[in-house]
C-alpha positions in Angstrom: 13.8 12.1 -23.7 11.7 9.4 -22.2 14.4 7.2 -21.2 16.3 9.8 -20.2 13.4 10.6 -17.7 13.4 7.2 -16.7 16.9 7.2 -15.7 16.7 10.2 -13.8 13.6 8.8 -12.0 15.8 5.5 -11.6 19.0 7.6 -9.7 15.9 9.3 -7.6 14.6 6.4 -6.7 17.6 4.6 -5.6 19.0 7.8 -3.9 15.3 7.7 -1.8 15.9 4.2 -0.8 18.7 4.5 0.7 18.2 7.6 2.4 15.3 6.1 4.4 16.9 2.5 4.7 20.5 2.9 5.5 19.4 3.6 9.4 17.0 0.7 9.5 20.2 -1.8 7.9 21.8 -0.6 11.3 19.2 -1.1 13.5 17.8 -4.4 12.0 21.5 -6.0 12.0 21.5 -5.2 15.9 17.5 -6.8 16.0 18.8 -9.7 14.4 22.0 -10.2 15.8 20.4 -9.6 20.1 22.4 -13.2 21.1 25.8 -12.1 19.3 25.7 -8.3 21.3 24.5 -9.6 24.0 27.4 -12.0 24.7 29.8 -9.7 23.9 28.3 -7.2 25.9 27.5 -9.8 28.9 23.7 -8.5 29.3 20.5 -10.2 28.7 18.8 -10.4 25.5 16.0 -8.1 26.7 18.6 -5.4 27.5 20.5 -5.0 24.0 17.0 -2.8 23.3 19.8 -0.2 24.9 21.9 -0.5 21.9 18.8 0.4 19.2 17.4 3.3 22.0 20.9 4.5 21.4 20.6 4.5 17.4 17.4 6.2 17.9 18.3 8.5 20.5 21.0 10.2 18.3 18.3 9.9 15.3 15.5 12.0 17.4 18.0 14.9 17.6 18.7 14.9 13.8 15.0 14.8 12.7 14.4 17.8 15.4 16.9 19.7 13.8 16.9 18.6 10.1 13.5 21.0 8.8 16.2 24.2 9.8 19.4 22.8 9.1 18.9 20.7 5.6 18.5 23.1 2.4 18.9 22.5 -1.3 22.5 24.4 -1.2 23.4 23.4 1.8 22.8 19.3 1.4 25.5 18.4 -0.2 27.7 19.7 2.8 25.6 18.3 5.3 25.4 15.1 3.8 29.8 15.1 3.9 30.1 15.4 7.1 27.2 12.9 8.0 28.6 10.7 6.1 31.9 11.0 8.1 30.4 10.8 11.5 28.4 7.6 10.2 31.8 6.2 8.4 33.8 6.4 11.8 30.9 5.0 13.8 30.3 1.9 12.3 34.5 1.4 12.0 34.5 1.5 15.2 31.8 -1.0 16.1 34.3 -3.4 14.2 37.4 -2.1 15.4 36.0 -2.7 19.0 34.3 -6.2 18.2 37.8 -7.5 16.4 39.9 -5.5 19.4 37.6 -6.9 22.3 38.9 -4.9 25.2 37.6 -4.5 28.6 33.7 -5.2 29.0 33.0 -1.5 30.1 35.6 -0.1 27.4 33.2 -2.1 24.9 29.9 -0.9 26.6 31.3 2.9 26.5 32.3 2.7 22.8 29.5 0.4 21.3 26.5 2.5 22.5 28.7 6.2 21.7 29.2 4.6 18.7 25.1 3.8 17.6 23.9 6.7 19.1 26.3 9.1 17.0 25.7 7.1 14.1 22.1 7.2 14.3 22.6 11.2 14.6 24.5 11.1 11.2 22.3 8.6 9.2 19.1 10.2 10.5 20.2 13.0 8.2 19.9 10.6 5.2 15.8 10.3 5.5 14.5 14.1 5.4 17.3 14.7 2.4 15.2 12.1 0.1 12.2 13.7 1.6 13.5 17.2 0.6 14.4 15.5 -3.0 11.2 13.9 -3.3 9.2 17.7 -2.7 11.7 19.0 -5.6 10.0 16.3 -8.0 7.6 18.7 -10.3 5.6 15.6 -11.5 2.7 14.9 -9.1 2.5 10.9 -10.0 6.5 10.5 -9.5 6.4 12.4 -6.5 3.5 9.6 -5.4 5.2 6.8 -6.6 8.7 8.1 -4.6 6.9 8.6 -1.6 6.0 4.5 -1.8 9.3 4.2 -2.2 10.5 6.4 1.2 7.8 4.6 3.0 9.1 1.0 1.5 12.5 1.6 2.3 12.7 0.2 6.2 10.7 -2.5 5.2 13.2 -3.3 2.3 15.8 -3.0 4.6 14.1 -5.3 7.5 13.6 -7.9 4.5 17.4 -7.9 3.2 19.6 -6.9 6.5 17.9 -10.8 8.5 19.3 -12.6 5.8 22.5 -10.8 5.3 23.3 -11.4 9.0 22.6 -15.1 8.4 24.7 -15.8 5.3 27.8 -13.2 6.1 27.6 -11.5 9.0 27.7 -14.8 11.1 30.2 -16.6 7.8 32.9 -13.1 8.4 32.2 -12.3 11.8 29.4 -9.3 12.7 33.0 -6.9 13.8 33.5 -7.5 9.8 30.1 -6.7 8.6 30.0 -3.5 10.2 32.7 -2.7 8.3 30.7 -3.4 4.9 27.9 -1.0 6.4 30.3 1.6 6.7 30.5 1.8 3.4 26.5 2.8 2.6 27.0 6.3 3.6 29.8 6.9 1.0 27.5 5.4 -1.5 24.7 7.6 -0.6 27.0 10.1 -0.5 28.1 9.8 -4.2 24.1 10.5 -5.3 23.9 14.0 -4.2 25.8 15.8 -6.7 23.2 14.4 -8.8 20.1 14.6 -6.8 21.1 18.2 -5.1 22.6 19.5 -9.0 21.8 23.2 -9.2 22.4 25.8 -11.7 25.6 28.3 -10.9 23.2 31.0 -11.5 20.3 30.4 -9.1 20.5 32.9 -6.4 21.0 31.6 -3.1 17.7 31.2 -0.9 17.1 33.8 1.8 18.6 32.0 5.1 15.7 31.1 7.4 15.8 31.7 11.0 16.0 28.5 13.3 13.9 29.4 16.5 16.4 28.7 18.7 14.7 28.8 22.3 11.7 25.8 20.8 14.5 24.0 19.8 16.8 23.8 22.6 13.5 23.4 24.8 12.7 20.2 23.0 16.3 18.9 22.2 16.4 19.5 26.2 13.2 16.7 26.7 14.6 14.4 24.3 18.1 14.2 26.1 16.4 13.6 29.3 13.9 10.8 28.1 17.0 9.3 26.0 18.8 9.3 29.5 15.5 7.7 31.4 15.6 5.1 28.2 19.7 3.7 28.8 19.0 4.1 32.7 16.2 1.6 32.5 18.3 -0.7 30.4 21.5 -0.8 32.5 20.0 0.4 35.9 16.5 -1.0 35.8 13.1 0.6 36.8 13.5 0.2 40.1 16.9 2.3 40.2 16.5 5.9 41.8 18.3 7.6 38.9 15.7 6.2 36.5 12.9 7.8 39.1 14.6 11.0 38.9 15.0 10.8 35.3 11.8 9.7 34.5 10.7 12.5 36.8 12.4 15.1 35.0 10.9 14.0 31.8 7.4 14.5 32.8 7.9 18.0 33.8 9.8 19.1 31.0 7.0 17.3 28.8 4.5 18.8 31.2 6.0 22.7 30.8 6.0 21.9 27.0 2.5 21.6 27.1 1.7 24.2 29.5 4.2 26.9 28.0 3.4 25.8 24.1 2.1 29.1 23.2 4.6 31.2 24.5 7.5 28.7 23.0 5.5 29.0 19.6 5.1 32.4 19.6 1.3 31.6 19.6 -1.4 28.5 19.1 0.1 25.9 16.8 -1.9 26.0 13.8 -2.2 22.4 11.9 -4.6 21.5 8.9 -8.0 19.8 10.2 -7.7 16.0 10.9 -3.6 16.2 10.7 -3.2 15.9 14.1 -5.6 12.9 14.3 -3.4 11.1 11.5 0.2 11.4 13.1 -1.3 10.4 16.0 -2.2 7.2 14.5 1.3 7.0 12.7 2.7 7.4 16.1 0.4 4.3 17.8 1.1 2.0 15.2 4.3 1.9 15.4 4.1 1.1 19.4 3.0 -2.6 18.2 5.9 -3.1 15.8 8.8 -2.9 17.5 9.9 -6.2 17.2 12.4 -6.2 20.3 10.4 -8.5 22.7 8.7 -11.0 20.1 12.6 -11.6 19.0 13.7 -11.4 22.6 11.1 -14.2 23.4 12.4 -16.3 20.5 16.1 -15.8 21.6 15.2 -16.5 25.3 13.3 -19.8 24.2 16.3 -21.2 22.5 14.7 -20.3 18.7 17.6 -21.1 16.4 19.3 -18.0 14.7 18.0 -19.1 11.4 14.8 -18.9 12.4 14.7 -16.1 13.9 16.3 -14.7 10.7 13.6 -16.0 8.5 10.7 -14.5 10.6 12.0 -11.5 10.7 12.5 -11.7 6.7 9.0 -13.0 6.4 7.6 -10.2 8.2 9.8 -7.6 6.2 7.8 -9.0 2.8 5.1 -8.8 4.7 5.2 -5.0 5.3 7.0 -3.9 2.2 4.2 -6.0 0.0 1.7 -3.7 2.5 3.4 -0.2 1.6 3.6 -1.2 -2.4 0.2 -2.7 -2.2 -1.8 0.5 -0.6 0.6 3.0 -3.0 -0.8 1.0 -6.0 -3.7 1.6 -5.1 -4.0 4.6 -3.9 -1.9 6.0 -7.1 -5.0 4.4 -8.8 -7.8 5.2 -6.4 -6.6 8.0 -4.4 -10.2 7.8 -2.9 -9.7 4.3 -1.2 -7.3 5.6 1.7 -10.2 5.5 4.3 -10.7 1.9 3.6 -7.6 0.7 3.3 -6.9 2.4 6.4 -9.0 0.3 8.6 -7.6 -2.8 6.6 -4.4 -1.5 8.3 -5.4 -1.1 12.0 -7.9 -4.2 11.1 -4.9 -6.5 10.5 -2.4 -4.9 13.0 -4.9 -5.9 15.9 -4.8 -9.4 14.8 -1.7 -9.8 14.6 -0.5 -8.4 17.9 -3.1 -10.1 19.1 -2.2 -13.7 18.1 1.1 -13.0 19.8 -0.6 -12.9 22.9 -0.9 -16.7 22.4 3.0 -17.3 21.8 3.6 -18.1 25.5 4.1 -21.8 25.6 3.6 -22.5 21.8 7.2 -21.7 21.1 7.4 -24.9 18.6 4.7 -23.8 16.8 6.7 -22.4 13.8 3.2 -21.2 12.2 1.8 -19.3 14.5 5.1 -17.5 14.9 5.6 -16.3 11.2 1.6 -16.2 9.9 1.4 -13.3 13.4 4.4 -11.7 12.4 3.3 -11.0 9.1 -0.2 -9.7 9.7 1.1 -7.5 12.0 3.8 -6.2 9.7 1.5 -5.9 6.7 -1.0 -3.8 8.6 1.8 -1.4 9.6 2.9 -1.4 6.2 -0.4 -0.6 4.5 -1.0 1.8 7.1 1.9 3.6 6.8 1.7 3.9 3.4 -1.3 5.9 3.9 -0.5 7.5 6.5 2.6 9.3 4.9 0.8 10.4 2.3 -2.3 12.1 3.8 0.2 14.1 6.1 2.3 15.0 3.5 -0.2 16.0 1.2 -1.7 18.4 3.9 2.0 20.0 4.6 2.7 22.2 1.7 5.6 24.3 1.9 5.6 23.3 5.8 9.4 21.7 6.4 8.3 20.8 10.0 5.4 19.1 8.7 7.3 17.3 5.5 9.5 16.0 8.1 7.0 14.5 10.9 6.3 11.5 9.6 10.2 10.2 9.9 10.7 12.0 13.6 7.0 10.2 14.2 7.9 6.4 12.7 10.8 7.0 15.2 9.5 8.1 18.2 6.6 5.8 18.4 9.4 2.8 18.0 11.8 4.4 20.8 7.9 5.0 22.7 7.0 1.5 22.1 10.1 -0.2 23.4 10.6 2.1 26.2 7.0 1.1 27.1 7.3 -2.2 26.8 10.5 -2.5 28.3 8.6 -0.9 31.9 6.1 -3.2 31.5 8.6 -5.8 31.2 10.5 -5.0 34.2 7.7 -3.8 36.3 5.7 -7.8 36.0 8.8 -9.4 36.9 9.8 -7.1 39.7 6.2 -8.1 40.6 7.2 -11.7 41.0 5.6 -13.2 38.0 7.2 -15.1 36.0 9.2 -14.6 32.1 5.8 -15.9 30.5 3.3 -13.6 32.3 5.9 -10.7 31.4 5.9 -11.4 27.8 1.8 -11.8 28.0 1.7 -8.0 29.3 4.1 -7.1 26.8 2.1 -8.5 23.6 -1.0 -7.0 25.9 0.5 -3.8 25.7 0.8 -4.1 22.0 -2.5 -4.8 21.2 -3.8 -2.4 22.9 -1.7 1.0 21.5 -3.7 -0.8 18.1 -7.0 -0.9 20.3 -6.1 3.2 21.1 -5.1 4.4 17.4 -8.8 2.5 16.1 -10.0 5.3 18.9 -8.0 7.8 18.2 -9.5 7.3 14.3 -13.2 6.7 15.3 -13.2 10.5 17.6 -10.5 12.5 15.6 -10.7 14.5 12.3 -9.4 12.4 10.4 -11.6 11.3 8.2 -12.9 14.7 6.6 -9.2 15.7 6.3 -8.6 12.2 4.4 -11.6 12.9 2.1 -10.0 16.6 1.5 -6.6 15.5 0.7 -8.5 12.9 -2.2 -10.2 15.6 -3.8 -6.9 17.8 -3.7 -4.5 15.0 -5.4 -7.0 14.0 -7.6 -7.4 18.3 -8.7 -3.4 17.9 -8.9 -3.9 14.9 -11.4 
């Protein structure tokens, strides 16, 4: 019985990590591969971040609409045709990298391409979160939640060195190929994850609020449409003004309106708020983009680069197991561990601030990297839990923390991209525009220990303790 526990655990497990990883494969391989898109896309280094706004883009709109659409019946169909939409994207990544047609032929295709495929995989994460919240056990349900949270990192880690020893060996049109391929395999665990008896009655169907939704889909089109315009047009275009523009007042009515589009005052548990607020700010300072961008600007081989990023990756993913150790065996240390998070992402981002004109200093570059990434991971790690463990039976909630990890990575680049642009429209030069951008960084870190020190979070923490530790 025991090992057949363990095997089911195993499937779960494995099922979970590729749910939450299969997007971040995608978007790393793009990361890691900036010089090789951004010759056969003739742009800049700087301005491939268009091709991972796109995989986000598309990923914002499935996490909106994944807590009403996914459902233990229904995720075995949903899953299908995901699958299929994420199957024929990434073909034709390769199809159009091996066919190299006309340069905006390849521009049209490659970004339709990441941004419907980051729709489809998106799908993948809140289907092992629902799976994880159908695990009766409270310590497997912990230790699967470590694994959800481990599962970019794990994919940061393997995808760098992947794209050094075969995407660049069989061409990255080929390896594309190979990652279409991951959603069929994810595909083939849900019979087993999702198996129900024939005679469970089917769940009563719950209604989607229809006007909230197409309200915020609405502000997330717009600011994916500011994001590409700001990449291909530049700051200083007038369609990025006006897009921008339109952004802020749809964000603006959101806010003003909220009661009325909620049907009444959004009710959270104390201190949540505080907590994915944090979530949200730390992952401003890790979007890697512009610390890779500098490397590939300043001539940094590929394999470095690759082995940076990898370092970082073990980093973070010996952060996430780290803090969920721990916390499965002192579920009271998450306030600590917590500020050994924010602690190490501030020195981190702020030892990057010193990488303008030390580019040979091959130290300094990887020991930065992976301070920063382990304080995300640790954080994270916590992070996750605490909100999940105040959600309940709340689907919106259960799902925040993947729409949040997104958001504040689109956020973060979209911000730092600005700043970018708006320093060297200024006049200054590449390195003063890099030193604002790694500014930037440190600061979101220097806002979330704010946000932290004057929000609720701390009491809610302490609550959520005592409540796992009742559940033990």
């Amino acid at each position: 019985m025991k090992r057949l526990l363990a095997i089911e655990f195993v499937i779960l497990a494995v099922f979970v990590l590729l749910g939450n990883g299969i997007r971040s494969i995608g978007m790393s391989t793009v990361l890691v591969s900036q010089g090789e898109f951004a010759s056969f896309l003739n742009i800049s280094a700087e301005r491939t971040d268009m091709l991972i706004e796109s995989i986000m883009g598309g990923s914002l709109l499935a996490l909106a609409l994944a807590p009403f659409l996914i459902t233990p019946h229904g995720a075995m169909r949903l899953a299908r045709n995901a699958a299929i939409l994420a199957v024929l994207c990434y073909g034709a990544v390769g199809i159009t990298m091996h066919v190299n047609p006309s340069l905006i032929t390849r521009e049209v295709v490659v970004i339709a391409a990441f941004a419907f495929g980051g729709f489809a995989v998106a799908f993948f994460a809140p289907l092992a979160q629902l799976a994880i919240g159908q695990e009766p056990d409270a310590r497997a349900q912990s230790a699967l939640t470590t694994v959800w949270t481990a599962a970019q990192p794990i994919a940061l880690l393997a995808t760098p060195q992947l794209v050094k020893y075969v995407a660049f060996d069989i061409g990255v049109g080929n390896f594309f190929f190979v990652l279409a391929a991951l959603p069929v395999v994810f595909l083939l665990f849900v019979p087993v994850v999702f198996a129900k008896p024939a005679d469970q009655p089917q769940p009563r169907q719950v209604e989607v609020p229809w006007r909230q939704l197409a309200v915020f889909v609405l502000l997330i089109l717009l600011f994916q449409a500011s994001t590409i315009s700001v990449s291909l047009a530049g700051i200083d275009h007038l369609a990025t003004h006006a897009l921008m523009a339109l952004v802020l007042v749809a964000g603006a009515a959101m806010v003003v309106f909220r009661q009325r589009l909620t049907n009444g005052p959004v009710d959270l548990p104390a201190g949540v708020g505080t907590l994915m607020a944090v979530l949200f700010l730390l992952q401003i300072s890790s979007t890697g983009l512009y610390d890779t961008a500098y490397l590939v600007r300043h001539l940094c081989s590929v394999g470095f680069i690759a082995d940076r990023a990898t370092y970082g990756a073990m980093a973070q993913i010996a952060g996430v197991f780290g803090a969920g150790a721990i916390l499965l065996r002192w579920p009271q240390s998450q306030n600590p561990l917590l500020w050994l998070a924010l602690t190490l992402g501030f020195i981190g981002s702020a030892l990057m601030l010193t990488y303008p004109g030390r580019t040979t200093d091959a130290l300094l570059l990887i020991t930065s990297k992976a301070i920063l990434s382990g304080g995300v991971g640790i954080g994270t790690a916590v992070l996750v839990r605490a909100i999940l463990a105040a959600a309940g039976t709340n689907a919106v909630i259960v799902m925040a923390p993947a729409f949040l990890i997104l958001l504040g990575t689109e956020v973060g680049m979209e911000s730092l991209q600005i700043v970018f642009q708006t320093t060297t429209l200024a006049g200054f030069d590449e390195n003063v525009a890099y030193e604002n951008v790694f500014m930037v960084q440190a600061v979101s870190i220097v806002v979330a220990i704010a946000v932290l020190l004057f929000g609720r979070a701390p009491q809610f923490v302490a609550a959520a303790q005592r409540a796992e530790t009742a559940r033990r």
